[in-house]
C-alpha positions as a Python dict, from the first residue, in 0.01 Angstrom:
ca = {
    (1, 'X'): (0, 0, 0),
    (2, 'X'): (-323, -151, 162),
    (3, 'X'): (-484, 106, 409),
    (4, 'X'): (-720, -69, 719),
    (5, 'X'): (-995, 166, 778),
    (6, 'X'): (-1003, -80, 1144),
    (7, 'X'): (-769, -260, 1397),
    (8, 'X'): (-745, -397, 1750),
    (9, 'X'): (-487, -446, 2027),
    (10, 'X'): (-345, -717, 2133),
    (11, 'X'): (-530, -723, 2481),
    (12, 'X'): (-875, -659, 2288),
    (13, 'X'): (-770, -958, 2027),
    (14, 'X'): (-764, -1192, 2338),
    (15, 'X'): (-1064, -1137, 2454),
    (16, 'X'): (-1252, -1111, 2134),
    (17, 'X'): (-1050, -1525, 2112),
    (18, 'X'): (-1221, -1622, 2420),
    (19, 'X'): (-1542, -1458, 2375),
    (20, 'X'): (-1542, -1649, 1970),
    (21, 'X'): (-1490, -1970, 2189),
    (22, 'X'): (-1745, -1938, 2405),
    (23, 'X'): (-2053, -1761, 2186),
    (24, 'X'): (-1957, -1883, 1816),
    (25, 'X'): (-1971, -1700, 1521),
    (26, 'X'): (-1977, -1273, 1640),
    (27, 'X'): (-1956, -955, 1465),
    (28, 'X'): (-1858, -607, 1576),
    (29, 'X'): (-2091, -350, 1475),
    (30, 'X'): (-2047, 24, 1575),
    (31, 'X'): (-2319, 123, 1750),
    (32, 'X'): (-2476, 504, 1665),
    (33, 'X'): (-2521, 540, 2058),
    (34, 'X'): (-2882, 468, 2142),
    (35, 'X'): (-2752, 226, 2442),
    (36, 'X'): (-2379, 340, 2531),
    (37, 'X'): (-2297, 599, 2329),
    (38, 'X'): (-2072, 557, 2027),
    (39, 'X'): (-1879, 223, 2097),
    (40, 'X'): (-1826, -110, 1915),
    (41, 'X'): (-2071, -398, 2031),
    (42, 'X'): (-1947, -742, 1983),
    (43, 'X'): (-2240, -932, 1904),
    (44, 'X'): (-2381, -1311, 1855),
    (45, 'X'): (-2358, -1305, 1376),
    (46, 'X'): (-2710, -1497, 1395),
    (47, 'X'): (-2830, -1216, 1642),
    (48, 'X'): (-2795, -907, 1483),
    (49, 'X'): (-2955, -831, 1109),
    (50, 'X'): (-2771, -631, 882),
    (51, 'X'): (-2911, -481, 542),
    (52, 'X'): (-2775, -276, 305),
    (53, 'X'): (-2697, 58, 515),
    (54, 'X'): (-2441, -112, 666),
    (55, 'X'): (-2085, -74, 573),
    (56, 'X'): (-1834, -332, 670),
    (57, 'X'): (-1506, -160, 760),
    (58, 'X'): (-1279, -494, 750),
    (59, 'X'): (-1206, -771, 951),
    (60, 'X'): (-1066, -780, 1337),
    (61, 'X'): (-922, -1078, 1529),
    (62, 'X'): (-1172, -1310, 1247),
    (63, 'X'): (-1451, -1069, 1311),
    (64, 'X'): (-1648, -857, 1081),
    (65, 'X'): (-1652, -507, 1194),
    (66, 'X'): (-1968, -319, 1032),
    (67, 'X'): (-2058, 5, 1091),
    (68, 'X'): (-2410, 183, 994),
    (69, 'X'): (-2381, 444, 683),
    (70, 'X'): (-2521, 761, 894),
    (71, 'X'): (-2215, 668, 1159),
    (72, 'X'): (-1977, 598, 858),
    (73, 'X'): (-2034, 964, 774),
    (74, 'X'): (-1875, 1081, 1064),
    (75, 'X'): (-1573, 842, 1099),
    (76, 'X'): (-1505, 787, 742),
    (77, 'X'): (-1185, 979, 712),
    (78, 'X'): (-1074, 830, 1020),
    (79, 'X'): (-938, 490, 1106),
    (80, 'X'): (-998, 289, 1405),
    (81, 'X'): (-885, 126, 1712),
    (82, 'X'): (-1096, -135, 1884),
    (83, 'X'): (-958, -137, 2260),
    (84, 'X'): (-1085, -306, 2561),
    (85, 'X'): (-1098, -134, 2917),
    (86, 'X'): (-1219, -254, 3242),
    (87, 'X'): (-1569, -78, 3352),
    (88, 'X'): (-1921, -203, 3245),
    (89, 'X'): (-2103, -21, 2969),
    (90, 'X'): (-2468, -56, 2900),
    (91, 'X'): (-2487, -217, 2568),
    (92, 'X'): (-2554, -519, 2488),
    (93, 'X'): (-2202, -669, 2395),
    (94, 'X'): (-2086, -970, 2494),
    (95, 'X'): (-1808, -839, 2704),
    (96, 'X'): (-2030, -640, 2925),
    (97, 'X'): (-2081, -943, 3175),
    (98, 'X'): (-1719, -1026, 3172),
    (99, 'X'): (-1666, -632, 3318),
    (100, 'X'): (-1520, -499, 3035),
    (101, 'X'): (-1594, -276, 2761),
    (102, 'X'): (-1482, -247, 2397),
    (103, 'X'): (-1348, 102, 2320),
    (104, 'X'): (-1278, 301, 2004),
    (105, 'X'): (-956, 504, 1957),
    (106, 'X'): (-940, 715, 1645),
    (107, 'X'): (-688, 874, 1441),
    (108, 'X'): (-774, 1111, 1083),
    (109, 'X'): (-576, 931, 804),
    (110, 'X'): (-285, 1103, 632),
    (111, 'X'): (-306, 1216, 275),
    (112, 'X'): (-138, 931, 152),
    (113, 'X'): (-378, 679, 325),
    (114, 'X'): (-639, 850, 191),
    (115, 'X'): (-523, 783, -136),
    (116, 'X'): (-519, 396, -119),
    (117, 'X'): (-884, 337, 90),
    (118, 'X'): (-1082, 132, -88),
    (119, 'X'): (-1437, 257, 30),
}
C-alpha cells in the first residue's frame, strides 16, 4: 500500500497544465505564510532555491511539491489537497494574475496510512 502525503483535483490539475505550458518547468512549494498565509505557491523551478530544509512531499500534476521542514512539522501527520478557488491572494504564484488561488485541504492520516509513509 503506497500512502501520498499530497494530491490535487481535477480542476487544480488543469490549471497547473496550462500554467506548465505557458511558464515551463514550476514547482509547488508550501509557503510558511510570510505573503498569504499558509498556501501552496506555484512557482517558476529556476526561480525559487531550495536547500536542504526542504522536504519534498511528492509529485502533483508533474510538479514537485516541497514544503519547508519547520512547516513539515505541523502538517506531517496530515495529507494534502492542493485545490484551486477563484479570489486573488497575495503571493507570488503564478495563478494569482489569472484570479485564482491555490488552496490546501487537509485531512490527519489513519493509523494504517501512517504505517506505510515513507518520510
Amino acid at each position: 500500500m503506497q500512502v501520498d502525503r499530497v494530491s490535487i483535483t481535477n480542476k487544480a490539475s488543469k490549471l497547473v497544465e496550462e500554467l506548465k505550458n505557458r511558464h515551463g518547468d514550476v514547482i509547488f512549494h508550501q509557503s510558511g505564510g510570510c505573503c498569504d498565509g499558509s498556501a501552496p505557491m506555484l512557482l517558476p523551478k529556476d526561480d525559487f532555491y531550495l536547500d536542504e530544509s526542504d522536504i519534498h512531499m511528492g509529485n502533483v500534476a508533474g510538479v514537485d511539491f516541497y514544503m519547508n521542514q519547520a512547516q513539515y512539522e505541523y502538517w506531517k501527520h496530515t495529507h494534502l489537497t492542493v485545490d484551486v478557488i477563484k479570489g486573488r491572494g497575495s503571493s507570488f504564484s503564478l495563478e494569482i494574475p489569472e484570479g485564482y488561488r491555490f488552496k490546501i485541504d487537509s485531512r490527519l492520516f489513519t493509523e494504517e496510512e501512517q504505517k506505510h509513509l515513507s518520510t
